[in-house]
C-alpha positions as CSV (number, residue, x, y, z in Angstrom):
1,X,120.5,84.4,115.0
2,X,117.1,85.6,113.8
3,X,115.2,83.2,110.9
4,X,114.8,84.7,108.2
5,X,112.1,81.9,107.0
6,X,109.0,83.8,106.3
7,X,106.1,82.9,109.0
8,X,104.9,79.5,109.1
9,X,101.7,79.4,106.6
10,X,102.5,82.2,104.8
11,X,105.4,82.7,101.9
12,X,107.7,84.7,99.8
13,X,106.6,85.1,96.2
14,X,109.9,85.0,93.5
15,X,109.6,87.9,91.0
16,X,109.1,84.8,87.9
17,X,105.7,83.5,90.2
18,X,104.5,86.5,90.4
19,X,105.3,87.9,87.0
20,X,102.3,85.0,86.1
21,X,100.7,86.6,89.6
22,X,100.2,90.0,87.8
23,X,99.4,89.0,84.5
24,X,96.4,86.7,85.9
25,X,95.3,89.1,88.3
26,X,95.0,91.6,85.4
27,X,93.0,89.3,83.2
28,X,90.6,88.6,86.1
29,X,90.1,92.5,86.4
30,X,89.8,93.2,82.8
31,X,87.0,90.7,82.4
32,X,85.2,91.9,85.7
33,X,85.4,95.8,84.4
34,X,84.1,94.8,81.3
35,X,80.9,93.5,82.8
36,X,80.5,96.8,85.1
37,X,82.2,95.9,88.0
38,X,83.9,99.0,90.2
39,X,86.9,97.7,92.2
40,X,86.8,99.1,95.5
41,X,89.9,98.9,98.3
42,X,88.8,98.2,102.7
43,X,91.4,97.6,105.2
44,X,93.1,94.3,106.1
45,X,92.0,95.2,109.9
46,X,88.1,95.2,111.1
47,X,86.7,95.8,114.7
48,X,86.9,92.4,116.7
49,X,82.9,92.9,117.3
50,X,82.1,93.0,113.8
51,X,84.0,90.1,112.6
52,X,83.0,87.7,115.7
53,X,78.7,88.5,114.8
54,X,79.1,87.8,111.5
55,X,78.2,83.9,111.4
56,X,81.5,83.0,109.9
57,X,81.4,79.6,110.1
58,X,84.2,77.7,111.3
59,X,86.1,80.4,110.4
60,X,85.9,82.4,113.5
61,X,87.8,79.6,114.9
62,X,90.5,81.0,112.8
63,X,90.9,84.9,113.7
64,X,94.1,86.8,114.0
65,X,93.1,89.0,116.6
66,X,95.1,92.4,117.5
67,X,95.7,93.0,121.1
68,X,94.4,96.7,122.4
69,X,97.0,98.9,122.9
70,X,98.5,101.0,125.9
71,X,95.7,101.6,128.8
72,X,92.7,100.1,126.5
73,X,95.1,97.1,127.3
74,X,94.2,95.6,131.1
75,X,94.6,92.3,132.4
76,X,93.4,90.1,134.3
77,X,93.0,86.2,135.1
78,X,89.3,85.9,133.8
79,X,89.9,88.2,130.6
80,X,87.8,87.1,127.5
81,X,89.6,87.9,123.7
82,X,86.9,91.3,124.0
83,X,88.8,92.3,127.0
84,X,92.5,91.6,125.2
85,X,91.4,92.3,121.2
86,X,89.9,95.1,120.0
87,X,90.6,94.5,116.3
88,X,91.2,91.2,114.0
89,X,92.3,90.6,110.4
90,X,89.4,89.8,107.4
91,X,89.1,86.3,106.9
92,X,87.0,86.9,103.7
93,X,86.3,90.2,101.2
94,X,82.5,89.5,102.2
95,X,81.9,91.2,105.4
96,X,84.3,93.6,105.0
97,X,82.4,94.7,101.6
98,X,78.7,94.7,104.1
99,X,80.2,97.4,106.6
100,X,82.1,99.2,103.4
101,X,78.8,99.7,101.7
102,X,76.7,100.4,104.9
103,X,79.0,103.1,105.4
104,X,78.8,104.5,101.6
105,X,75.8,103.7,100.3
106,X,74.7,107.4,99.6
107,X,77.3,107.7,97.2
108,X,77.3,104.2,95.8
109,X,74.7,103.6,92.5
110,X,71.9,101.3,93.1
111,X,72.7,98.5,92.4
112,X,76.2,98.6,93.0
113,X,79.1,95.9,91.8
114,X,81.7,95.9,93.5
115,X,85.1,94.1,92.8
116,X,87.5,93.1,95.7
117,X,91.1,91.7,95.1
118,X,93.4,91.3,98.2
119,X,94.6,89.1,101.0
120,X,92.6,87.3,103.8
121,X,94.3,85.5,106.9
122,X,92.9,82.5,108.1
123,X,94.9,80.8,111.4
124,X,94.7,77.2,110.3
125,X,96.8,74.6,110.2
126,X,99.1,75.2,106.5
127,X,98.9,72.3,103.9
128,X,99.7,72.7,100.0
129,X,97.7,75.0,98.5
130,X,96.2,76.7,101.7
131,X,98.0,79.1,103.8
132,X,97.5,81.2,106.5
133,X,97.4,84.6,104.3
134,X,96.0,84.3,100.7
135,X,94.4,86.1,97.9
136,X,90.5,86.2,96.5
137,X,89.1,88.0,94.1
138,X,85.7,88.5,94.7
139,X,83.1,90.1,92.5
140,X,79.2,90.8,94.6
141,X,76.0,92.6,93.5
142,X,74.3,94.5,96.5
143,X,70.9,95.9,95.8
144,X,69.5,93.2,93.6
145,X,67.0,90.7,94.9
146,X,66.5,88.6,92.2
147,X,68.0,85.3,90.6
148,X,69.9,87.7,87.3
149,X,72.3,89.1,89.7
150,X,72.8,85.2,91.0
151,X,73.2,84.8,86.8
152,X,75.0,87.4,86.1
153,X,77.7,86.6,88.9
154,X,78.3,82.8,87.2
155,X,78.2,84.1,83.9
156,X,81.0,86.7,84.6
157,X,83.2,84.5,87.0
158,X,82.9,81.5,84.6
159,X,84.3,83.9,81.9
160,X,87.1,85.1,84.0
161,X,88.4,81.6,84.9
162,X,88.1,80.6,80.8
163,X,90.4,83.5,80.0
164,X,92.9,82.4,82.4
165,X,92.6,78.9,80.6
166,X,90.2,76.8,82.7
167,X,87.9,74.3,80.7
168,X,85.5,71.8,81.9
169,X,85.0,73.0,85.2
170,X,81.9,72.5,86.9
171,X,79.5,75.2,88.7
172,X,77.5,73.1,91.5
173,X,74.3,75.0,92.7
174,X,72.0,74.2,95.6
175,X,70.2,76.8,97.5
176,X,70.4,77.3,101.8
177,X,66.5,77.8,102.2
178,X,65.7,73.9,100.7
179,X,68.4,73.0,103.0
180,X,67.2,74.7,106.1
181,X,63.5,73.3,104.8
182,X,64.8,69.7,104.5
183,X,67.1,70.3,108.1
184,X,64.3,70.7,109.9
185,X,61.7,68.1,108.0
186,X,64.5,65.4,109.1
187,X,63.7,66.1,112.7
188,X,66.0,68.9,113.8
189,X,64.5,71.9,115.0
190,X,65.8,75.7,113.4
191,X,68.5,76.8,116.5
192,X,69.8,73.6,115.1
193,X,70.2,75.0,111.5
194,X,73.7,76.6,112.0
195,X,75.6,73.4,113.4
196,X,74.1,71.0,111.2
197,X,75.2,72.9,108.1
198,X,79.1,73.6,109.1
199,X,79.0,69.5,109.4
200,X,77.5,68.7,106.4
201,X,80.2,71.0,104.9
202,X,82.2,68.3,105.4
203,X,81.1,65.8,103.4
204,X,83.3,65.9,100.3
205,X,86.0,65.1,102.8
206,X,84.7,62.9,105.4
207,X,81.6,61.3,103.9
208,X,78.3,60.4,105.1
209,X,80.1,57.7,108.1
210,X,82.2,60.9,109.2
211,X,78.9,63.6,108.8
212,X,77.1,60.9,110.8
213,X,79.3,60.5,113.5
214,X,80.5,64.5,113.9
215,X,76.7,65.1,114.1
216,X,75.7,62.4,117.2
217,X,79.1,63.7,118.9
218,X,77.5,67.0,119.1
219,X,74.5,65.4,120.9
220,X,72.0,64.9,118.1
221,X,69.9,61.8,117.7
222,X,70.6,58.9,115.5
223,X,67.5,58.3,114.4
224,X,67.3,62.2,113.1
225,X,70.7,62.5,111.9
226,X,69.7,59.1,109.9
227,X,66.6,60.4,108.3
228,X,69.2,64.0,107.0
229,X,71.4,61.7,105.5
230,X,68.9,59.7,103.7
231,X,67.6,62.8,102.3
232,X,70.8,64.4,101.3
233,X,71.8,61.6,99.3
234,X,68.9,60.8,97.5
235,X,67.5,64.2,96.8
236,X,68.0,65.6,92.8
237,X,66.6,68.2,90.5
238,X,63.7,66.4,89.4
239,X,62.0,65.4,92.6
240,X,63.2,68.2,94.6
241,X,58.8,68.9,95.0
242,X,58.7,65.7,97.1
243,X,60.8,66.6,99.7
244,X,60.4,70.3,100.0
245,X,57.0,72.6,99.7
246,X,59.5,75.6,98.7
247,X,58.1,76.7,94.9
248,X,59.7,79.9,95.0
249,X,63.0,78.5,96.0
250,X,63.1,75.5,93.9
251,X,62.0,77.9,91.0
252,X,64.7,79.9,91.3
253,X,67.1,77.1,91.4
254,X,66.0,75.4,88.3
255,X,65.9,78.8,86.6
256,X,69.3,79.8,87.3
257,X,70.9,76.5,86.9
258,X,68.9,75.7,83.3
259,X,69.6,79.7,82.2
260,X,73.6,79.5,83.4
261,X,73.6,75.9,81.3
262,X,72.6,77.7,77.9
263,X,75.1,80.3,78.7
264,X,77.9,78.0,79.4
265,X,78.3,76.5,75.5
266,X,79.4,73.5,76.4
267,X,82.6,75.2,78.0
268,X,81.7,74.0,81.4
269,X,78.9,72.4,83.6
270,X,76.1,73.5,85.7
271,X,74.7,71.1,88.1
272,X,72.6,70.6,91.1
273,X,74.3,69.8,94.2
274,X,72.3,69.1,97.6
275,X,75.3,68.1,99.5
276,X,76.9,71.8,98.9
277,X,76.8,74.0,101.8
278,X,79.0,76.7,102.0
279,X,80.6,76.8,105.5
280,X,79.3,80.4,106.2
281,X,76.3,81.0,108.2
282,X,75.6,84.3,106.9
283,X,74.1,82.4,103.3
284,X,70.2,82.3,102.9
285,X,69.3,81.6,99.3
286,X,71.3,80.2,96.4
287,X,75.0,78.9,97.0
288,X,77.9,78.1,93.9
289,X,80.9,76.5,93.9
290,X,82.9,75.9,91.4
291,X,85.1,72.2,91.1
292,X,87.7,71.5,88.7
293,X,89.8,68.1,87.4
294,X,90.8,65.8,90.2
295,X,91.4,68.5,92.8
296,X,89.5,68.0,95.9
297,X,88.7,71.6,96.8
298,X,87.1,74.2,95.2
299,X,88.5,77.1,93.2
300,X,85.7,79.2,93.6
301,X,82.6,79.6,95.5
302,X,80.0,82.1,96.9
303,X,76.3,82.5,97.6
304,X,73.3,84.9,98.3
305,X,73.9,87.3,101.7
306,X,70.6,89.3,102.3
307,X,70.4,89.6,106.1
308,X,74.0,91.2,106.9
309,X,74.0,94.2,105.5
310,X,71.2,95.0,107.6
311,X,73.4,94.5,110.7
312,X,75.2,97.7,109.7
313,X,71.9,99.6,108.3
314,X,68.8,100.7,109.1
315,X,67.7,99.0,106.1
316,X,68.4,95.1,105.1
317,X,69.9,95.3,101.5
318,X,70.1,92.2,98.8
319,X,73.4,91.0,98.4
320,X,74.9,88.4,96.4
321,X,78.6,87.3,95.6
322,X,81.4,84.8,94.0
323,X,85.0,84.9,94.9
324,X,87.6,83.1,93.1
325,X,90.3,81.6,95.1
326,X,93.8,83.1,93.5
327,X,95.8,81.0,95.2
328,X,94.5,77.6,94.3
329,X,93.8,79.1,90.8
330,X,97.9,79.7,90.8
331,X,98.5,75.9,92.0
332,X,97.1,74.4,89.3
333,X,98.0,76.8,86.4
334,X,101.5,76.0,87.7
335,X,101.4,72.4,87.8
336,X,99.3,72.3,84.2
337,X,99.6,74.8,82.0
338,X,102.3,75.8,79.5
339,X,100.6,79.0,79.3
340,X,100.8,80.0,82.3
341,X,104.4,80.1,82.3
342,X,104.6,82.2,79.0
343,X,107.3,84.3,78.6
344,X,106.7,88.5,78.5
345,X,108.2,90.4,75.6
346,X,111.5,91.9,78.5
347,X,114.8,92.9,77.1
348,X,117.6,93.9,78.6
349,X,119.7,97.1,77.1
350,X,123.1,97.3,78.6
351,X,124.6,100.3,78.5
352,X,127.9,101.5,79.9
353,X,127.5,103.4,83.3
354,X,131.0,105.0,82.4
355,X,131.2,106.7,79.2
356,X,127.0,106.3,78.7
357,X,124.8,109.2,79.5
358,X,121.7,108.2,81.8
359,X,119.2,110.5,80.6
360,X,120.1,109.6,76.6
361,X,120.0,105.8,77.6
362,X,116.7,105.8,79.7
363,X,115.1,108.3,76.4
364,X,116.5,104.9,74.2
365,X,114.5,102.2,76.3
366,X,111.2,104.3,76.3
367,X,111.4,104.0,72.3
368,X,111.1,100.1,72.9
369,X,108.7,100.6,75.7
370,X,106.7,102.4,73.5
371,X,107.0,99.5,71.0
372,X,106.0,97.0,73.8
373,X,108.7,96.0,75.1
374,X,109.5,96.0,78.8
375,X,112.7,96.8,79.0
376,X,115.5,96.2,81.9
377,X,118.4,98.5,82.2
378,X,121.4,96.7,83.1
379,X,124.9,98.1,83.4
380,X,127.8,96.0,81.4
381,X,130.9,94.8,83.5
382,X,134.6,94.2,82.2
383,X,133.4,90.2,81.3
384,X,130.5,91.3,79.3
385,X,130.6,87.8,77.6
386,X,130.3,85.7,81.1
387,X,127.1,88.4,82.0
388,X,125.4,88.1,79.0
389,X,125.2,84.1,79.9
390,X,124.6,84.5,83.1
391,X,121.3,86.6,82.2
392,X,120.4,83.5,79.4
393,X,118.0,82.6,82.1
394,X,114.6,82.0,79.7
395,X,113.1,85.3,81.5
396,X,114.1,87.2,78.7
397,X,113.6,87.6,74.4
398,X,116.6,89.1,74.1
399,X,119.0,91.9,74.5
400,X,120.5,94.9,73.1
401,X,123.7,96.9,73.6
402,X,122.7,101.1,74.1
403,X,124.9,102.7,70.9
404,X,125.5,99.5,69.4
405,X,122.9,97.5,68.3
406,X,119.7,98.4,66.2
407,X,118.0,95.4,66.8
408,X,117.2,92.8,69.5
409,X,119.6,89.8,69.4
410,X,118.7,86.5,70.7
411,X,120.7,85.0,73.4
């Protein structure tokens, strides 16, 4: 007998969940809309060459890849996953959005905001709150190099995640060229860069003794993996000038956290982080993520991209982006918040499918749509009293009887 369990890191979604699903997703949109933002669609599938250059991070680790099909298809002992795969699932709106625009960009405005909401498929190992296929909602300015599309990217993702309900959540800020700068002043030279930085990406979770160790395993000395973690931890804001001989760079961090800081209103934080890396070795100015409560990942998170766009272009292009993670975002509302679990205004009008004509009982539920209502046609059966109850399931404000009843009784 064939399971019918849903594939192992991925899930099916109840129509109450994702009732709360849709009515998030649609405040997320209407906030990003109302700031300018054009929500554009790419596929789910990219070419296998595309996604494996595009200094994922440990990411690529992860790919679904699609085998080639029919006599594109040949094997043999020594085949690589070019010579199997042609083609391999997103595992992030961010590269994806780089080819869309390379491919557009004569009939996108300069500069263009783009909004991306839709799955991405990671193959790693399912725990709560991460799974193998789940949602972001991303929001990126391409065509701006300076630090007010980095502003204007916080400012509208910290008011999306209010709306939803979120207070008190904290925006951590560093910036990859300081890092790369304070990388190599520890002793590591720049091939180096890339390594170093998926390791330190894993500090939150296995601390300086685990960085340390990860980093001499992959052959680097003590002595200069040492010196990087005495820096790292004893870096800040204010004397940021004696490690690093950066002034553009730590200008534009100051300026962006201090100007996102007057803009928050005491509804959330700002802060400078050193140990934040972002994962993704396609970053190469200022990096965000944002933290909330006692949860131990992020909820959102994003960076400056200007060097990939320029893979797919004649022409390198400024990019920058923030993606909120829906899923973990859903978690949490779940687990804390009343208000997530808020009932819609849904009746039910049951109507007899014997005596009742259709087309007069559908015209009667558009009047109540029409008054706001969502309303559920439902057909009444001989025990009307023992439906009625079994409908009394708190998804509903009430219900009405077509030809009967006037008004909306309570169950």
């Amino acid at each position: 007998m064939i399971s019918s369990k849903p594939v192992r890191g991925t899930r099916d979604i109840l129509p109450d969940e994702m009732k709360i699903r849709d009515r998030l997703e649609q405040q997320i949109l209407a906030v990003y809309r109302s700031h300018g933002f054009s929500r554009i669609e790419t596929p789910v599938m990219e070419n296998l060459e595309l996604l494996l250059g595009s200094d994922g991070g440990e990411n690529l680790k992860m790919l679904f890849t699609v085998l080639k099909r029919g006599e594109k298809l040949a094997l043999n002992p020594d085949a690589s996953v070019l010579d199997l795969c042609d083609m391999g699932l997103r595992f992030d709106l961010t590269l994806p959005l780089s080819r869309f625009y390379s491919n557009n960009q004569e009939v996108l405005e300069t500069p263009f905001k783009a909004i991306q909401i839709g799955n991405v498929f990671r193959a790693e190992r399912p725990q709560k709150g991460r799974f193998r296929s789940f949602k972001q909602c991303d929001i990126d300015i391409i065509g701006d190099p300076t630090i007010q599309a980095e502003i204007e990217l916080m400012d509208t993702t910290a008011k999306a995640l209010l709306a939803l309900g979120f207070k008190g959540f904290t925006i951590k800020v560093n910036h990859r060229q300081l890092l790369s700068e304070v990388i190599k002043k520890a002793g590591f030279d720049n091939e180096a860069i890339g390594s170093v930085c998926i390791t330190l990406d894993k500090l939150d979770k296995i601390g300086v003794e685990g960085v340390t160790q990860e980093l001499i395993k992959k052959g680097y000395e003590s002595e200069t993996v040492a010196e990087l973690m005495r820096c790292v931890t004893s870096i800040n804001l204010d004397n940021l000038d004696q490690w690093i001989a950066d002034p553009t760079a730590i200008d534009e961090l100051t300026q962006t956290i201090n100007t996102v800081r007057i803009l928050a209103n005491d509804n959330f934080e700002v802060v400078f982080d050193f140990s934040l890396i972002r994962g993704m070795g396609y970053y190469t100015g200022l990096i965000f993520e944002v933290s909330y409560g006692p949860y131990g990942y992020s909820i959102a998170g994003g960076g400056r991209y200007d060097n990939m766009i320029g893979k797919y272009s004649k022409v390198s292009v400024p990019a920058v982006g923030f993606s909120i993670g829906f899923e973990r975002i859903i978690t949490i509302l779940l687990e804390e918040q009343e208000k997530a679990q808020q009932i819609d205004p849904v009746v039910i009008l049951f109507y007899d499918s014997q005596a009742d004509n259709m087309v007069d009982v559908i015209k009667a539920a558009d009047v109540w749509r029409g008054n706001g209502y969502l309303v559920n046609l439902v057909a009444m059966k001989k025990k009307f009293g023992k439906q009625i109850a079994a409908w009394d399931n708190g998804q509903y404000v009430g219900f009405l009887v077509y030809g009967r009843d006037e008004e909306i009784k309570t169950f």
